[in-house]
C-alpha positions as CSV (number, residue, x, y, z in Angstrom):
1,X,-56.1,10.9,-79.1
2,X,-56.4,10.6,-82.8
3,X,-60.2,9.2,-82.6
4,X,-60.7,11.5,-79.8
5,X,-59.6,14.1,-82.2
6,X,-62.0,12.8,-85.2
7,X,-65.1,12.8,-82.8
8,X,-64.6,16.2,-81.9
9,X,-64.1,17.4,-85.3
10,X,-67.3,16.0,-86.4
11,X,-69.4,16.7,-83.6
12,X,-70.7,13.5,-82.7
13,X,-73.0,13.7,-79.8
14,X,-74.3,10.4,-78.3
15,X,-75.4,10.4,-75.2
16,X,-73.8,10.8,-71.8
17,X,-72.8,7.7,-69.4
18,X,-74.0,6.2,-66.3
19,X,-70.2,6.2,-65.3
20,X,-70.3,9.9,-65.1
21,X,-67.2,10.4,-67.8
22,X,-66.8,13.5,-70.0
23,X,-69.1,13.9,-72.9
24,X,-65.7,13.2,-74.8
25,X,-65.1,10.1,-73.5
26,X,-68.6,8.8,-74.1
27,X,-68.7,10.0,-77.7
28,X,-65.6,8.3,-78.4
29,X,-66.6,5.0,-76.9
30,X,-69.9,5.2,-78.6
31,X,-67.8,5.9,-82.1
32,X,-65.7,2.8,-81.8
33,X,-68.6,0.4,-80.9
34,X,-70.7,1.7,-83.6
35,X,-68.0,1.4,-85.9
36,X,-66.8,-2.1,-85.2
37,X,-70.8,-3.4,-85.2
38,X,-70.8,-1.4,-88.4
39,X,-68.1,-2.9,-90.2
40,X,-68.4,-6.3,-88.5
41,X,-72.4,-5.9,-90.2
42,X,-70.7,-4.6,-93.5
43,X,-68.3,-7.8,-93.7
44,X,-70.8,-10.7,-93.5
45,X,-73.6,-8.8,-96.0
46,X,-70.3,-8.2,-98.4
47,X,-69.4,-11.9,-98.4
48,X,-72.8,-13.5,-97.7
49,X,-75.1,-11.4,-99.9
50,X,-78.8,-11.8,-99.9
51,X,-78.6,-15.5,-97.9
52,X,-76.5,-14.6,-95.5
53,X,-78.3,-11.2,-94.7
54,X,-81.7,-13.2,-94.4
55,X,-81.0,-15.8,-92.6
56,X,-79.0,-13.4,-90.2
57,X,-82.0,-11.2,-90.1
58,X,-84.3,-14.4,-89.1
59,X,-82.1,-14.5,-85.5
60,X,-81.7,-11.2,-85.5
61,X,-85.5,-10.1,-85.5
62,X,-86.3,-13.0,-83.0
63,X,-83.8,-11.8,-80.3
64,X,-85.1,-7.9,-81.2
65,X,-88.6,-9.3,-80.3
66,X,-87.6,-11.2,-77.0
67,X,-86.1,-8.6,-76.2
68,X,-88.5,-5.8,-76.6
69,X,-91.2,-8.1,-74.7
70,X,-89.0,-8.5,-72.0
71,X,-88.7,-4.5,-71.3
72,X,-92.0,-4.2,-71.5
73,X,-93.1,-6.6,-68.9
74,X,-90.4,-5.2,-66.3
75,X,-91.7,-1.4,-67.2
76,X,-95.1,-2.2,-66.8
77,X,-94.3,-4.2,-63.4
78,X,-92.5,-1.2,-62.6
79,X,-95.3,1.2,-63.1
80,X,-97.8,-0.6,-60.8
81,X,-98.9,-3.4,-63.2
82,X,-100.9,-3.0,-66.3
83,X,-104.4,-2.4,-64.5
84,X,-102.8,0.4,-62.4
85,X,-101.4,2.6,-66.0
86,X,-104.2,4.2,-66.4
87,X,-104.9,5.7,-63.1
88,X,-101.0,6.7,-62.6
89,X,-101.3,9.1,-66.1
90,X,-104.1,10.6,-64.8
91,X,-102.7,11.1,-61.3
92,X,-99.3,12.6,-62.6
93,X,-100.7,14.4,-65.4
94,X,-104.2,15.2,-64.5
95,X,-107.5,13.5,-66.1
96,X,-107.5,16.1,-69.7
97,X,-104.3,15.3,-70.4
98,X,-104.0,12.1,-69.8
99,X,-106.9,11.2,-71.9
100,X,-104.9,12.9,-75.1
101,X,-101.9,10.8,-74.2
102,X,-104.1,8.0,-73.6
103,X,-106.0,8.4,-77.3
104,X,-106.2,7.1,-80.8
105,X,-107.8,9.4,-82.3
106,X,-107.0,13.1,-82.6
107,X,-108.9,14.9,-80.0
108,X,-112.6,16.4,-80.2
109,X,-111.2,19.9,-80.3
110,X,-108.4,19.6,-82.6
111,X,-110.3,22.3,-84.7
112,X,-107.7,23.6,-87.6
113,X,-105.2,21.0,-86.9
114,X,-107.4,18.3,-87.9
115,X,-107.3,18.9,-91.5
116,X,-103.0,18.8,-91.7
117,X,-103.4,15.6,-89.9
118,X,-105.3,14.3,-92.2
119,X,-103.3,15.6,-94.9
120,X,-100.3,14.0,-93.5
121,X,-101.8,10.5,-92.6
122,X,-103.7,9.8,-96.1
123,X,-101.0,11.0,-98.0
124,X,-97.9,9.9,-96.6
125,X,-98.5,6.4,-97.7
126,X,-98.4,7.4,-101.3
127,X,-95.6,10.3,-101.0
128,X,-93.0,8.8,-99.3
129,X,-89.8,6.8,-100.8
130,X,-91.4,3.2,-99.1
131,X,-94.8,3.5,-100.8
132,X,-94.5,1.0,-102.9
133,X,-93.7,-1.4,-100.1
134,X,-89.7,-0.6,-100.0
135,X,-86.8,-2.1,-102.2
136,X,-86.2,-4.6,-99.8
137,X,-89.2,-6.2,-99.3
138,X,-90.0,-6.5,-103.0
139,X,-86.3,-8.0,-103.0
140,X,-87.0,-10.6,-100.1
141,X,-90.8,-11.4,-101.5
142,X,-89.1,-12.2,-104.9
143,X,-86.6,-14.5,-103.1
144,X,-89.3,-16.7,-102.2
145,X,-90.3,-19.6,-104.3
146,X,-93.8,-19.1,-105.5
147,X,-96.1,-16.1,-104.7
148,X,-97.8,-17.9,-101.9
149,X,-95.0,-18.3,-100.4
150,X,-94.4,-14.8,-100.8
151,X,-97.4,-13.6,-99.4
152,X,-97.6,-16.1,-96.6
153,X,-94.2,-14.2,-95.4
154,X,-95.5,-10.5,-96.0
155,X,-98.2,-11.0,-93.6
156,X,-96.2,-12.7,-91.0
157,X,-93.7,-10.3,-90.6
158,X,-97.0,-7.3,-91.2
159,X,-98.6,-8.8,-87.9
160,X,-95.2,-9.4,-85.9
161,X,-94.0,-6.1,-87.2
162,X,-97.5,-3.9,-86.9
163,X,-99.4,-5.3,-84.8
164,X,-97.5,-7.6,-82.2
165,X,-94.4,-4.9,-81.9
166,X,-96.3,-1.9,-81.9
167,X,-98.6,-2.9,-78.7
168,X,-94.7,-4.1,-77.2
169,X,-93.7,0.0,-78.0
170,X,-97.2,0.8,-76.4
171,X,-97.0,-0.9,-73.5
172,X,-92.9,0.6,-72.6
173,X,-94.1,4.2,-74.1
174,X,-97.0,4.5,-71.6
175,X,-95.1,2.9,-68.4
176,X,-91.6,5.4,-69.2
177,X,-94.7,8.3,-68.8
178,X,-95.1,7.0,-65.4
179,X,-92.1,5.8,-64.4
180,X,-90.3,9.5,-65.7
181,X,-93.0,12.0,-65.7
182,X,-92.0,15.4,-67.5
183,X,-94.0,18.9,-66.8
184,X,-95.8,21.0,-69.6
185,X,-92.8,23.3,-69.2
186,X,-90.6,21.0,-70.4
187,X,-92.7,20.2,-73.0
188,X,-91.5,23.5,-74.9
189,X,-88.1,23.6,-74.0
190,X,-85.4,22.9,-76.5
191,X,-83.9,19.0,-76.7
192,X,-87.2,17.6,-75.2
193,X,-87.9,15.2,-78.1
194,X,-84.2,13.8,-78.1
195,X,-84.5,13.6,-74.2
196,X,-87.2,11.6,-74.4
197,X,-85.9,9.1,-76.8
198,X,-82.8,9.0,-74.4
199,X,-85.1,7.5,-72.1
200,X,-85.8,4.4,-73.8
201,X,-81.8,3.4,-73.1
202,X,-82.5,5.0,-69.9
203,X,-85.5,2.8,-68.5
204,X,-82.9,-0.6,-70.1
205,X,-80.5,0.7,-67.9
206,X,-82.6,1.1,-64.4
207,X,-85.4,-1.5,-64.9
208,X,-83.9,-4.4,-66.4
209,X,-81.9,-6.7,-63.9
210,X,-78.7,-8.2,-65.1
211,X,-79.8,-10.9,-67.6
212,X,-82.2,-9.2,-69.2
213,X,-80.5,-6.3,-69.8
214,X,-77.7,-7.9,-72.1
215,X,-80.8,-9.5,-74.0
216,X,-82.3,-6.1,-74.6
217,X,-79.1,-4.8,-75.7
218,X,-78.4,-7.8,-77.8
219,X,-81.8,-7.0,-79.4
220,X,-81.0,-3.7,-79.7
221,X,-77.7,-4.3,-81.8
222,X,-79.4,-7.2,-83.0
223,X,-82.0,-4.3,-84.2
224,X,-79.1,-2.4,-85.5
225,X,-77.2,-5.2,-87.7
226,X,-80.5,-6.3,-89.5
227,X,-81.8,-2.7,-90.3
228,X,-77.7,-1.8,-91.7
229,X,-77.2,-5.1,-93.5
230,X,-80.3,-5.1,-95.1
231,X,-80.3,-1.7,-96.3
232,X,-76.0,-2.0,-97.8
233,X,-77.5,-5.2,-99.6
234,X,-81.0,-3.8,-101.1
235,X,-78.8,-0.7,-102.1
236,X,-76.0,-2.9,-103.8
237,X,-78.8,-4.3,-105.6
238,X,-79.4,-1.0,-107.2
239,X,-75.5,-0.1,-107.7
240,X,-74.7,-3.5,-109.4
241,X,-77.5,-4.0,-111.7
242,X,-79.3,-1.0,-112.4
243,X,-76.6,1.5,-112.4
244,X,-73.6,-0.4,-113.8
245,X,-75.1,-3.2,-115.0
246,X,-78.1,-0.9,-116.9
247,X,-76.1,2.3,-117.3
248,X,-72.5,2.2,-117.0
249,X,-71.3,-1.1,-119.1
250,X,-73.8,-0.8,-122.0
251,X,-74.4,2.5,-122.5
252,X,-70.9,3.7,-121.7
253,X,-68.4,0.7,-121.7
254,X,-70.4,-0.9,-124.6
255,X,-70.4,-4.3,-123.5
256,X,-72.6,-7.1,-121.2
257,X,-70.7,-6.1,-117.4
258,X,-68.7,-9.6,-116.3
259,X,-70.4,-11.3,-113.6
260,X,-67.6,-10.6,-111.3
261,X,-67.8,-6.7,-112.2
262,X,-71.1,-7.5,-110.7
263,X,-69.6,-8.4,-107.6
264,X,-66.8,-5.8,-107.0
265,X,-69.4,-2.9,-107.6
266,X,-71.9,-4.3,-105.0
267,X,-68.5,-5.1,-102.5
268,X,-67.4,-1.3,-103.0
269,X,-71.1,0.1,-102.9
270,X,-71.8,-1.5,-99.7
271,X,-69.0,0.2,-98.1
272,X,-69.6,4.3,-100.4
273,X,-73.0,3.6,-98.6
274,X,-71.5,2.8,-95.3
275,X,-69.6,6.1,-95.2
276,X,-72.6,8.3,-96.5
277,X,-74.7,7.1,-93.6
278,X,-72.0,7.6,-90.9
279,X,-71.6,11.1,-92.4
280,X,-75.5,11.6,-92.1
281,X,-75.6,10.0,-88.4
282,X,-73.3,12.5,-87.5
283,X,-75.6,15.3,-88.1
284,X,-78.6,14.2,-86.8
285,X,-79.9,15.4,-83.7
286,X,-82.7,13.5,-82.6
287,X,-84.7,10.0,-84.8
288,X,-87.6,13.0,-84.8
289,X,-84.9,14.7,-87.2
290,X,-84.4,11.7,-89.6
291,X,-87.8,11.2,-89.6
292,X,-88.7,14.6,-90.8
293,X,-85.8,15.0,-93.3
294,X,-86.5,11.3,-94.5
295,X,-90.3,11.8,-95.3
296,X,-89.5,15.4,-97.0
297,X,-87.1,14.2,-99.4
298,X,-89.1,11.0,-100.1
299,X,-92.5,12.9,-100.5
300,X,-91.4,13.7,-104.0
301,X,-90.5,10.2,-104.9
302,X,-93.2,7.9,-103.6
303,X,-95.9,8.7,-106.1
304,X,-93.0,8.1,-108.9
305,X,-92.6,4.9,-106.8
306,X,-96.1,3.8,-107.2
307,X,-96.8,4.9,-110.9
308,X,-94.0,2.6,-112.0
309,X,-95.6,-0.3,-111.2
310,X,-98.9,0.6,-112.4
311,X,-98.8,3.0,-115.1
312,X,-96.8,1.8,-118.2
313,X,-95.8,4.9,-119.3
314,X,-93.5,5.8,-116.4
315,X,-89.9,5.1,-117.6
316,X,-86.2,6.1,-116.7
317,X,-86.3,9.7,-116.7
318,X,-89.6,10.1,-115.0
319,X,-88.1,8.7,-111.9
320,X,-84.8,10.4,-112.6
321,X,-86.7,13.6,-112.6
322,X,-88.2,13.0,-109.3
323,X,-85.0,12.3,-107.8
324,X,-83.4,15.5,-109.1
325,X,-86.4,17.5,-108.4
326,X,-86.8,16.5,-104.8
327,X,-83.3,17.2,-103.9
328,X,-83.5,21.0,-105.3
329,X,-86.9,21.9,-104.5
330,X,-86.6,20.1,-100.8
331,X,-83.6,22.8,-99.6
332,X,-85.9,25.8,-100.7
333,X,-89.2,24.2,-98.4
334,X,-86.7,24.0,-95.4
335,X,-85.2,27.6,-96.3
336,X,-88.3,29.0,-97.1
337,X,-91.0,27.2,-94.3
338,X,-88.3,26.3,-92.2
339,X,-88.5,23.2,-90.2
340,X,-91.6,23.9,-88.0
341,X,-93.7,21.0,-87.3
342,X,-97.2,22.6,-87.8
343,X,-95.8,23.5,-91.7
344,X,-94.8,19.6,-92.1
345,X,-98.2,18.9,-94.2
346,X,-97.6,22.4,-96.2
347,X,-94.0,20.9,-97.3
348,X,-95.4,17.5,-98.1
349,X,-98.1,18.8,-100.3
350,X,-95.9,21.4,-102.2
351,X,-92.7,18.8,-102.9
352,X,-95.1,15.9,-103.6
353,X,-97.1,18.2,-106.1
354,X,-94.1,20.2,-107.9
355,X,-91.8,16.5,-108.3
356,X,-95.2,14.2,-109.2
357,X,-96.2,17.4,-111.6
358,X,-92.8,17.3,-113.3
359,X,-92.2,13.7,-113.7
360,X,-95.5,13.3,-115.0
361,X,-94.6,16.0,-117.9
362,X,-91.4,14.3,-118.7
363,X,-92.9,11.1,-118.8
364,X,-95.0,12.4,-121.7
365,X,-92.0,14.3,-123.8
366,X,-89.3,11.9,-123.5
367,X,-89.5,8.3,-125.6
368,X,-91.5,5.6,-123.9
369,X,-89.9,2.2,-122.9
370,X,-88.9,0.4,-125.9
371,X,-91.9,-2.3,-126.3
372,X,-89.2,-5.0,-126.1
373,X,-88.3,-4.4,-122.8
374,X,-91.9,-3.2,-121.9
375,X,-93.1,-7.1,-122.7
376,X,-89.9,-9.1,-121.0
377,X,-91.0,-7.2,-118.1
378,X,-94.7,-7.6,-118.3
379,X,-93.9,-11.6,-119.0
380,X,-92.5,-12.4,-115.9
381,X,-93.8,-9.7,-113.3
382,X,-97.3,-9.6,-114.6
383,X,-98.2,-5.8,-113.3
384,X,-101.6,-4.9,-112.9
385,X,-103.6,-1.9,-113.7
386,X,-103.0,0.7,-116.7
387,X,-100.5,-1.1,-118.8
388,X,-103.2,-1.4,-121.3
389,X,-101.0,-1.7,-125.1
390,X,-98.4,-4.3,-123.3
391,X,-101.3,-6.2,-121.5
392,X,-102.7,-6.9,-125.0
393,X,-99.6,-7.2,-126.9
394,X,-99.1,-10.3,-123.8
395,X,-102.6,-11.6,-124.8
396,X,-104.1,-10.3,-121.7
397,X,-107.1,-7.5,-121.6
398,X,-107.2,-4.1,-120.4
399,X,-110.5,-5.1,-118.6
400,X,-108.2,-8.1,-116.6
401,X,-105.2,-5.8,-116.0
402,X,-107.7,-3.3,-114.4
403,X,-109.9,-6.0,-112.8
404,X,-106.3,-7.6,-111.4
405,X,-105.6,-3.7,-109.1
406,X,-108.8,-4.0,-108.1
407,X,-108.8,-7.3,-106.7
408,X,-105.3,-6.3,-105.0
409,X,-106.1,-3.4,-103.7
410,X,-109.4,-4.7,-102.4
411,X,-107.1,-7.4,-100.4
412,X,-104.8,-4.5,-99.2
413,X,-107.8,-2.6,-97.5
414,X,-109.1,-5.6,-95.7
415,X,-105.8,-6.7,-94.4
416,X,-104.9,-3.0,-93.3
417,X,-108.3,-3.0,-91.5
418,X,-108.3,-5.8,-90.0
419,X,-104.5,-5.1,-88.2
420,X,-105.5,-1.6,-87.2
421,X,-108.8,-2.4,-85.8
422,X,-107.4,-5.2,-84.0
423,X,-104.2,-2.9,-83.0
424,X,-106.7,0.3,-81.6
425,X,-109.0,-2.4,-80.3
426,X,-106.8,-4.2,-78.5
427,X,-104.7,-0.8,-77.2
428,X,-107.5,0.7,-75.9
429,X,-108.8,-2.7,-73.7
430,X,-105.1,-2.7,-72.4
431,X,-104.4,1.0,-72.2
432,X,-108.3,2.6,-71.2
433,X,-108.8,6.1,-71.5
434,X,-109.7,7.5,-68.2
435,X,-114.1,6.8,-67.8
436,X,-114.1,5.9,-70.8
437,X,-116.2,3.1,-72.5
438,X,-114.8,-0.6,-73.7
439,X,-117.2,-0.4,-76.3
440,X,-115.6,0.9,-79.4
441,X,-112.4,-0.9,-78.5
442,X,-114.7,-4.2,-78.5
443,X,-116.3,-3.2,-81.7
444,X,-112.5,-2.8,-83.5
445,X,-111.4,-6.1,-82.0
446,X,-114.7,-7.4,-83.2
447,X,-113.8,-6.1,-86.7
448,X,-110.4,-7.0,-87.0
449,X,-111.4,-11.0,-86.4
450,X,-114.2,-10.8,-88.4
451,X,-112.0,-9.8,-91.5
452,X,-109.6,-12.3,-90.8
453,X,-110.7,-14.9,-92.7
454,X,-111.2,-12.8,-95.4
455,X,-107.7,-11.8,-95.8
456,X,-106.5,-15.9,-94.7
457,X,-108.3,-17.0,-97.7
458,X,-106.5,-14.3,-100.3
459,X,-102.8,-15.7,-98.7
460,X,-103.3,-19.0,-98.0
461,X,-105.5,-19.7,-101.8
462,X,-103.9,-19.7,-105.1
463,X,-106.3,-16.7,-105.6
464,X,-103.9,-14.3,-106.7
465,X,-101.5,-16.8,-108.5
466,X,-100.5,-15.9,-111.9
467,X,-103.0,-17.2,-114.6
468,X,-100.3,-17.5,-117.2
469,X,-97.7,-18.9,-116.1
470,X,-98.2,-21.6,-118.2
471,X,-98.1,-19.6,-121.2
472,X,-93.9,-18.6,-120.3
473,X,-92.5,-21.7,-119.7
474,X,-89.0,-20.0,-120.3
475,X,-89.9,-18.2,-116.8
476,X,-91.0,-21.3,-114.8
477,X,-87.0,-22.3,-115.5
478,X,-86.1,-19.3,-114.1
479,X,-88.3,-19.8,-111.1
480,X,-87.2,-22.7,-108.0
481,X,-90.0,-24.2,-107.4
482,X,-90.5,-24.6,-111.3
483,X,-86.9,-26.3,-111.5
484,X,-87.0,-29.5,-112.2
């Protein structure tokens, strides 16, 4: 009674149950289990750390992927096979229809839309809180023992994650069309997005025989675990070493924090974050919902993001700024433009401009980055592009540091091409629109291999591999592979 109590207080809506029980009942059941995988996933990243939460992650993603393949072959089997996909969209939804559903690109007629789009696709790379490739990943790249190893990883789990998962989605996205077809009535009626994603439990539920169903639920969790532990660790990263370990012991406590300080504050943040995502959860109606409130409050810090790495200049309160900024001017865009989905791009424009604007000011009127600091850090992370003054103070030249972000972003565009040509190419062979040509899915496939030794060469070569390390032998102790 007392959780029953607790659910109903907070309003916790999760779904309703095959076994026909109250919505109560479900919610409460649903509350436990999420609370015991939660915890359970709290303890082991608490007491493992970083090891513990990648070499969990390892299984954890495997059994996610097995998993995910295995729906999609019994949805597609369900639908008629994949040759007959095409044919059932256009018979249930008629041939215009189907061949928007059926397309990657926005449609011939998209008139005034097309330019929001846009807006929102080319920009939300840069304004966005992952732009500069998230916390975590930088966290797990660095964890490697040399920078080839580093890349080798980032684009395996770019091509398992983009491209291989992504035509998985595809594949169980197009056959739950089929296999649950919805009207264009429905289409404008309240809850529709959030009953569509209930689907996706709904199809495991129906489609998969016994077997295969715990495996896709065991993915599914598995799913669950590795995104929770890997987000409580990359965030006890931050709490630990940058707030009390940068802020709180020398600037307040005046002193160097005790390694086991250290500890205790990323134990306790793990579980402060724990409870400010439950709270969160509990408010969200739909993964539509997070996804707009998430890319709203993170269009203000994602150029910050970005800048940091490249532009010397950017220090403490530039990013501080952006953080406060975002969270005052982001309740006035929702007040003010409310939460309508053709005013997304006009929100993401005005919070990225005000927040980039006024960290960009501050970052001019408050003291730069003591040089100090500015060269331990240029020494062993080697930035690239406009850190001009410590470049040269590190007996590098502004023409390399500029010639370095050129050569990585260079490698960046032919790697993105070549897994989005290959992903459209390789869509639109197994998905066809209806009569339409194989041609320009040929031509992307066509592409895509063609710029794949290009971007083998940059990982697998000691291409991008620092140039002076052998000028900080200090840092090759600090390194593993450089251990003796």
């Amino acid at each position: 009674e007392m959780i029953k109590g607790v659910v109903e207080a907070s309003g916790i809506r999760l779904g309703d149950s095959i076994t026909g029980l109250d919505q109560l009942t479900t919610s409460t059941n649903n509350l436990i289990s999420i609370v015991l995988i939660l915890v359970f996933t709290a303890t082991y990243s608490i007491t493992g750390g970083l090891r513990a939460v990648v070499q969990t992650d390892v299984m954890q993603f495997s059994v996610a992927m097995l998993g995910t393949l295995a729906y999609a072959w019994f949805v597609v089997d369900a639908a008629g096979g994949l040759g007959g996909l095409t044919d059932r969209i256009v018979e249930i939804y008629g041939s215009e229809q189907a061949a928007k559903m059926l397309s990657f690109s926005p449609p011939s007629n998209a008139g005034e839309a097309l330019m929001p789009f846009l807006v929102i696709v080319g920009l939300q790379w840069l304004f966005q809180m992952n732009s500069d490739g998230t916390g975590y990943l930088a966290q797990r790249s660095m964890a490697c023992p040399t920078d080839r190893e580093a890349r080798i990883a980032g684009l395996v789990f770019t091509w398992l994650q983009i491209f291989l998962r992504s035509l998985f989605w595809l594949a169980i996205a197009i056959g739950l069309l089929v296999l649950y077809p919805f009207s264009p009535e429905e289409m404008n009626g309240d809850g529709f997005t959030a009953a569509r994603e209930a689907l996706f439990v709904t199809g495991i539920d129906e489609l998969l025989p016994p077997g295969f169903r715990g495996l896709m639920l065991v993915g599914l969790l598995a799913a669950l675990a590795s995104t929770v532990d890997t987000h409580l660790n990359w965030g006890a990263s931050y709490w630990s070493n940058d707030v009390y370990g940068g802020v709180v012991a020398p600037k307040l406590l005046k002193r160097k924090p005790k390694d086991k300080e250290l500890v205790l504050v990323a134990r306790l943040s793990n579980v402060l974050i724990l409870l400010i995502a439950m709270v969160i959860m509990a408010n969200l109606g739909s993964i539509q919902t997070a996804w707009f409130i998430s890319l709203l409050f993170g269009a203000g810090m994602g150029s910050v993001l970005v800048l940091r790495w490249l532009w010397e200049r950017i220090n403490l309160y530039s990013e501080l700024t952006a953080m406060v900024v975002s969270l005052i001017t982001a309740p006035l865009l929702l007040y003010f433009l409310g939460t309508d989905p053709e005013r997304e791009w006009i929100r993401l424009g005005i919070m990225s401009l005000v927040t980039c604007s006024a960290a960009i000011l501050v970052s001019f009127v408050t003291p730069a980055t003591d040089t100090q600091t500015l060269d331990r850090f240029y020494r062993k992370v080697r930035p690239f592009g406009f850190w001009g003054r410590t470049a040269s103070r590190c007996g590098v030249t502004r023409r390399e540091s500029l010639k370095a972000l050129g050569a990585r972003l260079f490698a960046v565009a032919v790697t993105a091409l070549s897994v989005y040509t290959l992903l459209i190419g390789v869509g639109r062979l197994l998905f066809p629109q209806p009569d339409g040509s194989p041609m320009l899915a040929w031509i992307c496939v066509v592409i895509g291999l063609v710029l794949m030794p290009v971007w083998m060469y940059l990982a697998f070569s000691r291409y991008f591999d620092d140039q002076h390390e052998e000028e900080a032998p200090e840092l090759q102790a600090e390194r593993p592979d450089m251990a003796g």
